[in-house]
C-alpha positions as CSV (number, residue, x, y, z in Angstrom):
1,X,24.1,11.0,-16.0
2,X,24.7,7.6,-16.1
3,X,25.0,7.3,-12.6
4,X,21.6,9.0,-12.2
5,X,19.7,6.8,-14.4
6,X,20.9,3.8,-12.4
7,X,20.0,5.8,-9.2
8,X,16.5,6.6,-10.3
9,X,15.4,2.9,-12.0
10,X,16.9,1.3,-8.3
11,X,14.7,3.6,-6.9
12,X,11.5,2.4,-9.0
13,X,12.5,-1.0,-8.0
14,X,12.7,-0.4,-4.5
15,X,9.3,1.4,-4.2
16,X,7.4,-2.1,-5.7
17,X,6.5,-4.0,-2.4
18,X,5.4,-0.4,-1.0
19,X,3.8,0.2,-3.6
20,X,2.0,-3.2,-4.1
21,X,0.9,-2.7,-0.6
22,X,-0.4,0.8,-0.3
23,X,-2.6,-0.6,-3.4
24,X,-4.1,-3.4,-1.1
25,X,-4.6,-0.8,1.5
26,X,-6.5,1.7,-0.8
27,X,-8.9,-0.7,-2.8
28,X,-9.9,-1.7,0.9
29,X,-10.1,1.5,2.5
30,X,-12.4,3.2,-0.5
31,X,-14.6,0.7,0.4
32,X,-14.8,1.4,3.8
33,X,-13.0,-1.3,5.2
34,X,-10.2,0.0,7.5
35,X,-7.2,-3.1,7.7
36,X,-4.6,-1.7,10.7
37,X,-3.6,-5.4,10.2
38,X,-1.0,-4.6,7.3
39,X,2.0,-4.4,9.5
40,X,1.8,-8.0,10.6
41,X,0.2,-9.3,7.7
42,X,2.9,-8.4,5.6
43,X,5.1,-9.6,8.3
44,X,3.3,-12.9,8.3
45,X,2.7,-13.4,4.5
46,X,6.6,-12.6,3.4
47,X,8.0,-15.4,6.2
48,X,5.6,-18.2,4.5
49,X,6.3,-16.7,1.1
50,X,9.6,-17.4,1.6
51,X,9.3,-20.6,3.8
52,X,7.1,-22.1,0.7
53,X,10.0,-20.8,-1.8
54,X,12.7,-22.4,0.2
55,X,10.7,-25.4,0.6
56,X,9.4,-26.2,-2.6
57,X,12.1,-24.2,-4.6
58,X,10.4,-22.2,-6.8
59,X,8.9,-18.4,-6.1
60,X,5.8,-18.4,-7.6
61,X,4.4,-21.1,-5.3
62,X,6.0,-19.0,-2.2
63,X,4.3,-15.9,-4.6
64,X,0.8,-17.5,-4.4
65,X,1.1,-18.5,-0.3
66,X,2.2,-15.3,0.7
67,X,-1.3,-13.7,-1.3
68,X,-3.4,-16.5,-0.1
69,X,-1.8,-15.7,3.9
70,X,-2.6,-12.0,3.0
71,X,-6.1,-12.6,1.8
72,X,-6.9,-14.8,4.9
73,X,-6.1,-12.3,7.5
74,X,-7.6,-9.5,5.5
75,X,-11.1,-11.7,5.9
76,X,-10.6,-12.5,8.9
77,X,-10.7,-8.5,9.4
78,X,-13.4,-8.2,6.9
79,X,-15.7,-10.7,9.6
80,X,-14.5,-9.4,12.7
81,X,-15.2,-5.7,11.4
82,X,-17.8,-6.1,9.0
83,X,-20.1,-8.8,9.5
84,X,-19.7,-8.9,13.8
85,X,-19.3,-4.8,13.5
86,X,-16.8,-4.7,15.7
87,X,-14.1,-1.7,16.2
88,X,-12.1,-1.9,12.9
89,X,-8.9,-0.3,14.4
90,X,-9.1,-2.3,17.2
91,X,-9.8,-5.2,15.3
92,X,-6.5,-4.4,13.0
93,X,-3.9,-3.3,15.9
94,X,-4.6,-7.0,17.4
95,X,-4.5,-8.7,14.5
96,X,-1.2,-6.9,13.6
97,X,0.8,-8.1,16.9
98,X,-0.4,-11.1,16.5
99,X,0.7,-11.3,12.6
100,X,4.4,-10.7,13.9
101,X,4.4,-12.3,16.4
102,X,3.4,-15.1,14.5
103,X,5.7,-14.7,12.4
104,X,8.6,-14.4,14.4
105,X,7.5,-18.1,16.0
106,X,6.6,-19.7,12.8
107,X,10.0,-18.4,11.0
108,X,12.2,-19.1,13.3
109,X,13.5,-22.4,11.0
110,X,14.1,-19.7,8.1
111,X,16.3,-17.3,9.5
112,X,18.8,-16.5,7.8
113,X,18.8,-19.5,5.0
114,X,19.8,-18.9,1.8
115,X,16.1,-19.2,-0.6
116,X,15.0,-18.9,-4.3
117,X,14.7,-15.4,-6.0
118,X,13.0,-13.0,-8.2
119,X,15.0,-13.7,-11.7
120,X,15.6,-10.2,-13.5
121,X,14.2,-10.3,-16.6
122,X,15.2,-7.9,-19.1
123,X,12.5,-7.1,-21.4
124,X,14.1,-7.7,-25.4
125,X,14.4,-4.8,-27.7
126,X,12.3,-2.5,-25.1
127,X,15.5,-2.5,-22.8
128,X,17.9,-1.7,-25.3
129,X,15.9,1.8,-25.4
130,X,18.4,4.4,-24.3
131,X,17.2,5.9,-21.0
132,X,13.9,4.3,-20.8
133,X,14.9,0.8,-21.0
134,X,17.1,0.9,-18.0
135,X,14.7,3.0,-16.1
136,X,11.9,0.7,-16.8
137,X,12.8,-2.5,-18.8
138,X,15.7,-3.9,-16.8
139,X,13.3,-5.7,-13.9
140,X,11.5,-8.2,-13.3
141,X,8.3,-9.2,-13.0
142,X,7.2,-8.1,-9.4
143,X,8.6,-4.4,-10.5
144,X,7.0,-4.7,-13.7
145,X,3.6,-6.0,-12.0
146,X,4.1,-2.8,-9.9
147,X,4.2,-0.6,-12.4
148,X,1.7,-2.0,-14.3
149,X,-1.2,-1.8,-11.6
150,X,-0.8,1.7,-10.6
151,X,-2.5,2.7,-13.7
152,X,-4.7,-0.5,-13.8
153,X,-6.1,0.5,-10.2
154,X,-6.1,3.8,-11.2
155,X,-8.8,3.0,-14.1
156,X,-10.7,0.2,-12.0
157,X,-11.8,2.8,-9.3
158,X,-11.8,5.7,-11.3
159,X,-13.6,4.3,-14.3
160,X,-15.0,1.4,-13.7
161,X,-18.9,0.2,-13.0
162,X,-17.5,-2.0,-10.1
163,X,-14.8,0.6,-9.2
164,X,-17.8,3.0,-9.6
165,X,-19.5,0.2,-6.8
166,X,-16.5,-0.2,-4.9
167,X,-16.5,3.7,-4.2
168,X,-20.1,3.9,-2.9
169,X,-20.2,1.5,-0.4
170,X,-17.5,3.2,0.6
171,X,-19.1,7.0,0.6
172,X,-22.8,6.3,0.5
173,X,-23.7,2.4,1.3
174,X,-26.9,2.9,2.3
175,X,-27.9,4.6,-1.2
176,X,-26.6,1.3,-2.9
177,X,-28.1,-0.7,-1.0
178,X,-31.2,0.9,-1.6
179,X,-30.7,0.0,-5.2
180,X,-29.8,-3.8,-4.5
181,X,-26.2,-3.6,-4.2
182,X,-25.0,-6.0,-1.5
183,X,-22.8,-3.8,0.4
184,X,-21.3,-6.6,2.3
185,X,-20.1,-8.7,-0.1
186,X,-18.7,-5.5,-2.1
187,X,-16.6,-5.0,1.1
188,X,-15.6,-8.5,1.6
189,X,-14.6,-8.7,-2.0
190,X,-12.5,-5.5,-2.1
191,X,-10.3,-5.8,1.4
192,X,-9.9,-9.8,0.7
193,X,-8.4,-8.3,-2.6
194,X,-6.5,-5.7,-1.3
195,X,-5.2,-8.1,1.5
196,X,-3.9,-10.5,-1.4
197,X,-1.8,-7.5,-2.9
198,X,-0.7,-6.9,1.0
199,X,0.4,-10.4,0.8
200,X,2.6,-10.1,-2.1
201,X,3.9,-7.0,-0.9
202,X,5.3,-9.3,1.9
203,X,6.6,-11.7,-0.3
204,X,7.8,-9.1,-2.7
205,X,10.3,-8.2,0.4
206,X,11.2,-11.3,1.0
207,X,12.1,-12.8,-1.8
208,X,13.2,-9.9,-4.5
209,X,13.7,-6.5,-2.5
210,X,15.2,-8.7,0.7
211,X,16.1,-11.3,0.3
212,X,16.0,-13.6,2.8
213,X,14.2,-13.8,6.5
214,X,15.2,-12.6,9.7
215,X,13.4,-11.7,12.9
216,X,10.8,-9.0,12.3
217,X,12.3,-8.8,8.9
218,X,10.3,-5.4,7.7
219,X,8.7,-4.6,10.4
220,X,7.1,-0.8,10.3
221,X,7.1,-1.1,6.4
222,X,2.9,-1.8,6.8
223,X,2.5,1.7,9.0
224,X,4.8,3.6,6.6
225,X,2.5,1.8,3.6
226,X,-1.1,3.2,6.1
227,X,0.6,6.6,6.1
228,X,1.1,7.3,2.2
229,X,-2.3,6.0,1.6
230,X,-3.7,9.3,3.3
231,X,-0.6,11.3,2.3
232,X,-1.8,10.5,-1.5
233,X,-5.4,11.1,-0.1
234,X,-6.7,7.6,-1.4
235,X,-6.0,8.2,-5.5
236,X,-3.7,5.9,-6.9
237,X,-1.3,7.9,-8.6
238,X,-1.0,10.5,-5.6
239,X,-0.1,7.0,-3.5
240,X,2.5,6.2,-6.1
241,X,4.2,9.3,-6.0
242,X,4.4,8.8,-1.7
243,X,6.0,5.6,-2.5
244,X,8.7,7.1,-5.0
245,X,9.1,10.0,-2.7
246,X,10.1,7.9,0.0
247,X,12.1,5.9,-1.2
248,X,13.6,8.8,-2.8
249,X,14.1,10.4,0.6
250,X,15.2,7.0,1.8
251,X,17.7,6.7,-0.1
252,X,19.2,10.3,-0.3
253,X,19.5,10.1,3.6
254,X,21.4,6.7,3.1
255,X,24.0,8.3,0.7
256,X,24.2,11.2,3.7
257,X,25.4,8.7,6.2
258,X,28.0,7.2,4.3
259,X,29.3,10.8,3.4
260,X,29.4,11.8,6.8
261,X,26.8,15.0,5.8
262,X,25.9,17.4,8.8
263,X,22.5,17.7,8.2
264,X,20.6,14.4,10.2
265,X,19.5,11.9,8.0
266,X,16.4,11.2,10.4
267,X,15.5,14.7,8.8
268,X,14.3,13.5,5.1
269,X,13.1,10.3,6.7
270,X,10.4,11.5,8.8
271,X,9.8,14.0,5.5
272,X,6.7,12.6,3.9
273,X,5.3,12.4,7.8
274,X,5.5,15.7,8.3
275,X,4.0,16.8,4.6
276,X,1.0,14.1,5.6
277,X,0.4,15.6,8.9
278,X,0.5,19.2,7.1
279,X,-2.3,17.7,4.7
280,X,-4.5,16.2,7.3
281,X,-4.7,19.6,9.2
282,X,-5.6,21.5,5.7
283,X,-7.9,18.8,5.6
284,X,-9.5,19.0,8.7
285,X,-9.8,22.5,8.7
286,X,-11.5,23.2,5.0
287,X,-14.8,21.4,7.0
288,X,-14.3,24.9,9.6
289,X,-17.7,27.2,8.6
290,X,-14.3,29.6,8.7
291,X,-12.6,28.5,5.8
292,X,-15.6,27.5,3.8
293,X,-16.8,31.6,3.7
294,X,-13.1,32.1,2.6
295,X,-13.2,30.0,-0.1
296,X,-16.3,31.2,-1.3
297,X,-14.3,34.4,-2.3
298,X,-11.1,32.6,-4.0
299,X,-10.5,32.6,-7.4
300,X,-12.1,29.4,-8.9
301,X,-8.8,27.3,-10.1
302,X,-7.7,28.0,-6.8
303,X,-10.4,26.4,-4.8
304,X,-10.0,23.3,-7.4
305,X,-6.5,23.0,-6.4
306,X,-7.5,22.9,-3.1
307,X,-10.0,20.4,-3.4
308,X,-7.5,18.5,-5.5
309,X,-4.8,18.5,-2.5
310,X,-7.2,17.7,0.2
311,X,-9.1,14.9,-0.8
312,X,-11.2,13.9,2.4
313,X,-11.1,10.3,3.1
314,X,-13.8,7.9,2.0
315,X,-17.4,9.4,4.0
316,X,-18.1,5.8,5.5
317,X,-13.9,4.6,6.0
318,X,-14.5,2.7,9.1
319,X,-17.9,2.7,10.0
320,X,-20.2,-0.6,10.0
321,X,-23.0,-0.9,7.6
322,X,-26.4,-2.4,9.4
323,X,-28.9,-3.8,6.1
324,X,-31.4,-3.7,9.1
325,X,-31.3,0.3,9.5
């Protein structure tokens, strides 16, 4: 039991940089921005996280680079798609080669040098809780900062005037601008944001989860992060659960290969692919005139579930927004 407790707040800790980044990626995307960029970015912002770290000796300033490298490509994404309207995905699969790329040039000095850390900090009196305490108490703070934002999110889109704000531009622009809402500075605002916590995600690699840089150090981790936003169908505690479940799965096909199990460990990796893919086509086909007479004879809870599971992505994800008509 004890063993399992360990297992389970290891795996909490290891789902914080995913986690911090699919967060980034979904205040962004319910706006309507699209940032393909996250791969390189985080790429980018965890070698000059740790570069600063090294350099100066002390985290929080590598912390505060990595958000501030994060933020700059995610506006640099935010011109080149929103005010220039050009292609969004194409906009993000260049700036993500050259984001690693980049990196891999600009770190080369860091490779492998021994840096600064994340200090665990025990939280007094709460960690001494049996159970909870070491699930959730025995951190520190880039774990504790993931857990607290989930709900925090969670609230500011779901409850929130300006979350309320950041979800119509993202759905219906045009009707908030009709009522004097500046739809481009809403979107500039939210994917700079979210590319800040993509930043820290980077850093949170680099300098807690993995320590350390190396060539293409977590490269993939920002196309894994794109996934289990529209696995968890853009809510935050749906995304949450994508993270953990990875992770999970991550980590249950590590223990396979050291045991020598039969059953491939590539299986339970590509997992939470295959269950995204599945929700995308259930999607996709609840828009077919087909399925929309069947659900009009479904019990009611049932068609609620269904709308539950299959969340459609933001109405406007992607497309530019033209004040002129």
């Amino acid at each position: 039991m004890d063993q399992f407790i360990l297992d389970v707040a290891a795996l909490i800790a290891m789902s914080t940089p995913l986690l911090l980044a699919t967060l980034g990626i979904l205040i962004g995307e319910r706006a309507g921005v699209i940032n393909l960029s996250v791969d390189g970015s985080m790429l980018l912002a965890g070698m000059v996280g740790f570069g600063v770290s090294l350099t100066t000796q002390n985290v929080v300033y590598g912390f505060v680079a990595a958000a501030l490298v994060g933020a700059a490509v995610a506006a640099l994404v935010g011109y080149l798609g929103i005010t220039l309207r050009l292609s969004q995905t194409a906009v993000g699969f260049v700036l993500a080669l050259l984001c690693t790329d980049l990196s891999s040039f600009l770190g080369n000095p860091f490779v492998q040098q021994s840096g600064p850390a994340v200090p665990a900090w025990a939280i007094p009196v709460l960690a001494d809780i049996p159970i909870i305490g070491t699930l959730f108490f025995r951190h520190d703070v880039v774990i504790y900062a993931g857990l607290v934002l989930v709900p925090l999110i969670a609230w500011f889109i779901e409850r929130s005037r300006p979350g309320l704000i950041v979800r119509g531009v993202g759905e219906r622009p045009e009707a908030l601008y009709a009522r004097g809402i500046d739809v481009v500075r809403v979107r500039y605002a939210a994917v700079i944001v979210g590319g800040a916590l993509i930043g820290l995600a980077g850093a949170a690699y680099t300098l807690d989860l993995k320590q350390g840089w190396t060539y293409r150090h977590i490269a993939g981790t920002g196309w894994i992060a794109l996934a289990i936003v529209i696995f968890g169908a853009w809510k935050s505690y749906r995304i949450a659960f994508g993270c953990y479940l990875y992770a999970a799965l991550q980590t249950v096909a590590s223990r396979m290969q050291v045991n020598d199990w039969e059953i491939p460990t590539q299986v339970l990796q590509v997992a939470p692919f295959v269950v995204m893919i599945v929700v995308l086509a259930v999607v996709n086909s609840l828009s077919t005139p087909t399925i929309q007479a069947w659900l009009l004879t479904v019990p009611t809870p049932v068609r609620r579930a269904l709308a539950y599971v299959t969340s459609p992505a933001p109405a406007s994800l992607g497309k530019p927004f033209d004040p002129a008509g």
